[in-house]
N, C-alpha and C positions, 0 to 999 in steps of 0.2 A: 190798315193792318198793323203798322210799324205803331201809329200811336193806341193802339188795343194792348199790344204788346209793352210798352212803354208803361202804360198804366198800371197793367196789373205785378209788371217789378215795383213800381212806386209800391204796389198798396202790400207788398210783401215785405218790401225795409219797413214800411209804417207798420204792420201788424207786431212785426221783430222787434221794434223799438218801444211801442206800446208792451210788450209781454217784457219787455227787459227793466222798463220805468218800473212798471206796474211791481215786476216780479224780480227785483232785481237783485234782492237777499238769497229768495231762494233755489235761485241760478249759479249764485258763487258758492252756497251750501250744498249743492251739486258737483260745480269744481273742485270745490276742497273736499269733497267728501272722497271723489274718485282718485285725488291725487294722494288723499291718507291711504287707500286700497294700495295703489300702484307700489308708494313706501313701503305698504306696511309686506306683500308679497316679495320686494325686493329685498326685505332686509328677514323676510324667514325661509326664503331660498337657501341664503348661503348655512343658515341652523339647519335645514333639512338633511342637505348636502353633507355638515359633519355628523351630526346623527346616524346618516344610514354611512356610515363610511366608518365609524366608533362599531355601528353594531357587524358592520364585516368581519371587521380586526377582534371582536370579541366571538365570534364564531369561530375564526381562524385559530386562535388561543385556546378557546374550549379544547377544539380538536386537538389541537398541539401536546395541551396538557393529558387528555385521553392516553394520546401515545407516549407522552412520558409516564404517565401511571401504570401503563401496561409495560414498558422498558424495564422501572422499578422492581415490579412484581418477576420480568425473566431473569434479570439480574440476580435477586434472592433466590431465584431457582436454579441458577445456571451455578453457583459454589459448587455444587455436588455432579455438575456435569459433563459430560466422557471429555472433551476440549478442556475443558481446565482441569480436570486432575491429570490431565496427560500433556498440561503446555508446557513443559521443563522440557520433556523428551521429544516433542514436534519444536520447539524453538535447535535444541542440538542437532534436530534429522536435517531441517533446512536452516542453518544459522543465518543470522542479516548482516552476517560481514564473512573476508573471505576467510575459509577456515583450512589454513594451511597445518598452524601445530595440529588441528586435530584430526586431521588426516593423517599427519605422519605416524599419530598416537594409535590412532586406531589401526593404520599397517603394521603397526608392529607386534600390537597385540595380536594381532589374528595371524601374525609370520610367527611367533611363540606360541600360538595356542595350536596351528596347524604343523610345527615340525617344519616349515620349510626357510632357508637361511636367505638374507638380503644379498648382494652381490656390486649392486649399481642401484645408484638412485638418484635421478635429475630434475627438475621440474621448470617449468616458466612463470613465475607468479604472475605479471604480467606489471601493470600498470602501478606504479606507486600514488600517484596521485588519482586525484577522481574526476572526471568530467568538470564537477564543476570549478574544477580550478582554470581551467581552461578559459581563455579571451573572452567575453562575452559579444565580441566584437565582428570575428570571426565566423562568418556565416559556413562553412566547414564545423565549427567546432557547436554550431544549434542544431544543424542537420544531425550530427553524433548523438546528441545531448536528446533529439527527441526519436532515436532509434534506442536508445539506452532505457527512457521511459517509459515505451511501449514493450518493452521486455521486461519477463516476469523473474527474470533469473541469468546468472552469470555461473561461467565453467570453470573448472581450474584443474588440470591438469598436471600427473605426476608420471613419469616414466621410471618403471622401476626391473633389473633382473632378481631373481629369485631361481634358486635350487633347490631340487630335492625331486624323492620317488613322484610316480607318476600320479598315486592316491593321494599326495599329502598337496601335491599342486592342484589337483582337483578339487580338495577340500580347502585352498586357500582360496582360490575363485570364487565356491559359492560362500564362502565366507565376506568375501569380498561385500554380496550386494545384499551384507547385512548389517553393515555400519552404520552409524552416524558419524558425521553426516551423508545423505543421500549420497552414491559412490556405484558406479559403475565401470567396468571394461570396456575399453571402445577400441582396441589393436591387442593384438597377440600374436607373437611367434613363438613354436614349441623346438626343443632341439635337443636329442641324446647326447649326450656327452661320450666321449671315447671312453670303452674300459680294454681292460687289458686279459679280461675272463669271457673268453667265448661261450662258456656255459651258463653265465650272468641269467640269469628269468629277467622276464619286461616287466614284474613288478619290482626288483629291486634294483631295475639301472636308474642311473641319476638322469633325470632331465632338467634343463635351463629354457624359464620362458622368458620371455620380455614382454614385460606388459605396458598399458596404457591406463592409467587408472583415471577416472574423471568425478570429480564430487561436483553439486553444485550449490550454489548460497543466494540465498534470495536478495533483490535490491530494487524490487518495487516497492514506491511509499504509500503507505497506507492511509487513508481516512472512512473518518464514519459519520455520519450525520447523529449527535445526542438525540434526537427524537427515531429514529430508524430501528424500525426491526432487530431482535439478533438474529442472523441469517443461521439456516437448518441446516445439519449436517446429512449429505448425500450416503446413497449405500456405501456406493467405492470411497468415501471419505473416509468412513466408519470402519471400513474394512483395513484400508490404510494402517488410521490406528491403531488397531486389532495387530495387526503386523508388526508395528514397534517396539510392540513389548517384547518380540526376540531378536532386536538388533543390540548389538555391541556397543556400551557407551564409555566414551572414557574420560573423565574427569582431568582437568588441565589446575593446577596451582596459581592463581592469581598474582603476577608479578607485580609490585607496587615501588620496587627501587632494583637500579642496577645494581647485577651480582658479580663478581669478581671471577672470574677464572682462569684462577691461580697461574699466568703465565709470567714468562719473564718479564721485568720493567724495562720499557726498550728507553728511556729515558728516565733514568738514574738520578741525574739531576737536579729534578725537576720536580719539587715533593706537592705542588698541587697547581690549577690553572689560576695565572692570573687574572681577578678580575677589575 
């Protein structure tokens, strides 16, 4: 049995070696031919590869450019539309820095145009510097810095007294939350003043209120994606600026060099700084 078996491996090297004499060209033209295949798929993979990766990126662009062609087109539409013939007066309602002169500007217009006279006037501006002057170091001063940026707005607060009849205090009030910028009441205390005519009417005694005045100014930063929508304006947007066109604005004069005011020279001296 072993030498049955024996045999018939012989005669299968012999067969293998007869077809390889015999055929021995075209067995390596076999070889070579499958090993030019192998080559020749391995080296049009990686062209496949950038092709379909070229035609991604050119899908993706098509798109892109779609939506800048349509940006283009709202853009040219948008010159004539309610947001920008009306962004001078939305930039003054919520300015982007704090707006102290123009609050005090606007109080006073509406204390002259309502009859009622200033008395007191204090305020806390608050912070001269800005967050990010702060340590970066300082994990107190990231915690700040990322409560600051999740907020859409900042307060600034004026405490003011004010006199007069009890109409013209009434009418300073709603005057009040018609300014630019954005300005609201947030405390009040009212108080008669003593007279000295007991038959006085309660429309012509004087009353003293103390107010809380609050404007506030925006200090979220903005961005937009160049391919992006222009986003639509909401009903209560619309309405919003409907509303603006009867708020009080008041033009402030652009300081570009220190002004003198006219005081004594406390140093006589001394006719300018050394530098």
């Amino acid at each position: 049995m072993a030498d049955t078996q024996k045999l018939k491996t012989t005669n299968q090297q012999t067969n293998f070696r007869y077809i390889y004499n015999t055929r021995k060209y075209l067995v390596w033209s076999g070889v070579i031919g499958l090993i030019t295949v192998v080559l020749l798929f391995a080296s049009l993979i990686p062209q496949i590869n950038s092709i379909t990766s070229l035609y991604d990126d050119l899908l993706k662009e098509n798109k892109r450019l779609t939506q800048l062609k349509l940006k283009v087109a709202q853009l040219t539409d948008s010159t004539n539309s309610l947001i920008v013939t009306n962004s001078e007066r939305v930039n003054n309602a919520l300015p982007s820095k704090k707006p102290l002169l123009e609050l005090l500007t606007a109080l006073n217009a509406v204390g002259s145009q309502t009859k009622v006279s200033f008395d007191d006037i204090s305020l806390t501006p608050g912070k001269i510097s800005t967050e990010s002057a702060e340590p970066k170091s300082s994990k107190r001063s990231k915690d700040k810095k990322k409560t600051t940026t999740s907020k859409k707005y900042e307060t600034l607060s004026v405490d003011i007294n004010v006199t007069g009849k009890i109409e013209n205090i009434n009418n300073f009030l709603r005057e009040i939350e018609n300014i630019a910028p954005f300005s609201t009441v947030t405390a009040m205390s009212l108080n008669e003043r003593s007279s000295n005519n007991p038959n006085q009417e309660f429309t012509d005694a004087i009353f003293e209120a103390k107010l809380t005045v609050s404007t506030y100014f925006f200090t979220k930063s903005v961005a937009a994606n160049i391919d992006a929508a222009l986003p639509e304006l909401t009903v209560a947007q619309r309405e919003i600026i409907d509303a603006l066109q009867g708020f009080t604005y008041t033009t402030l004069e652009e300081q570009y060099q220190i002004r003198g005011g006219g005081l004594e020279n406390l140093f006589p001296g001394i006719g300018s700084i050394p530098i």
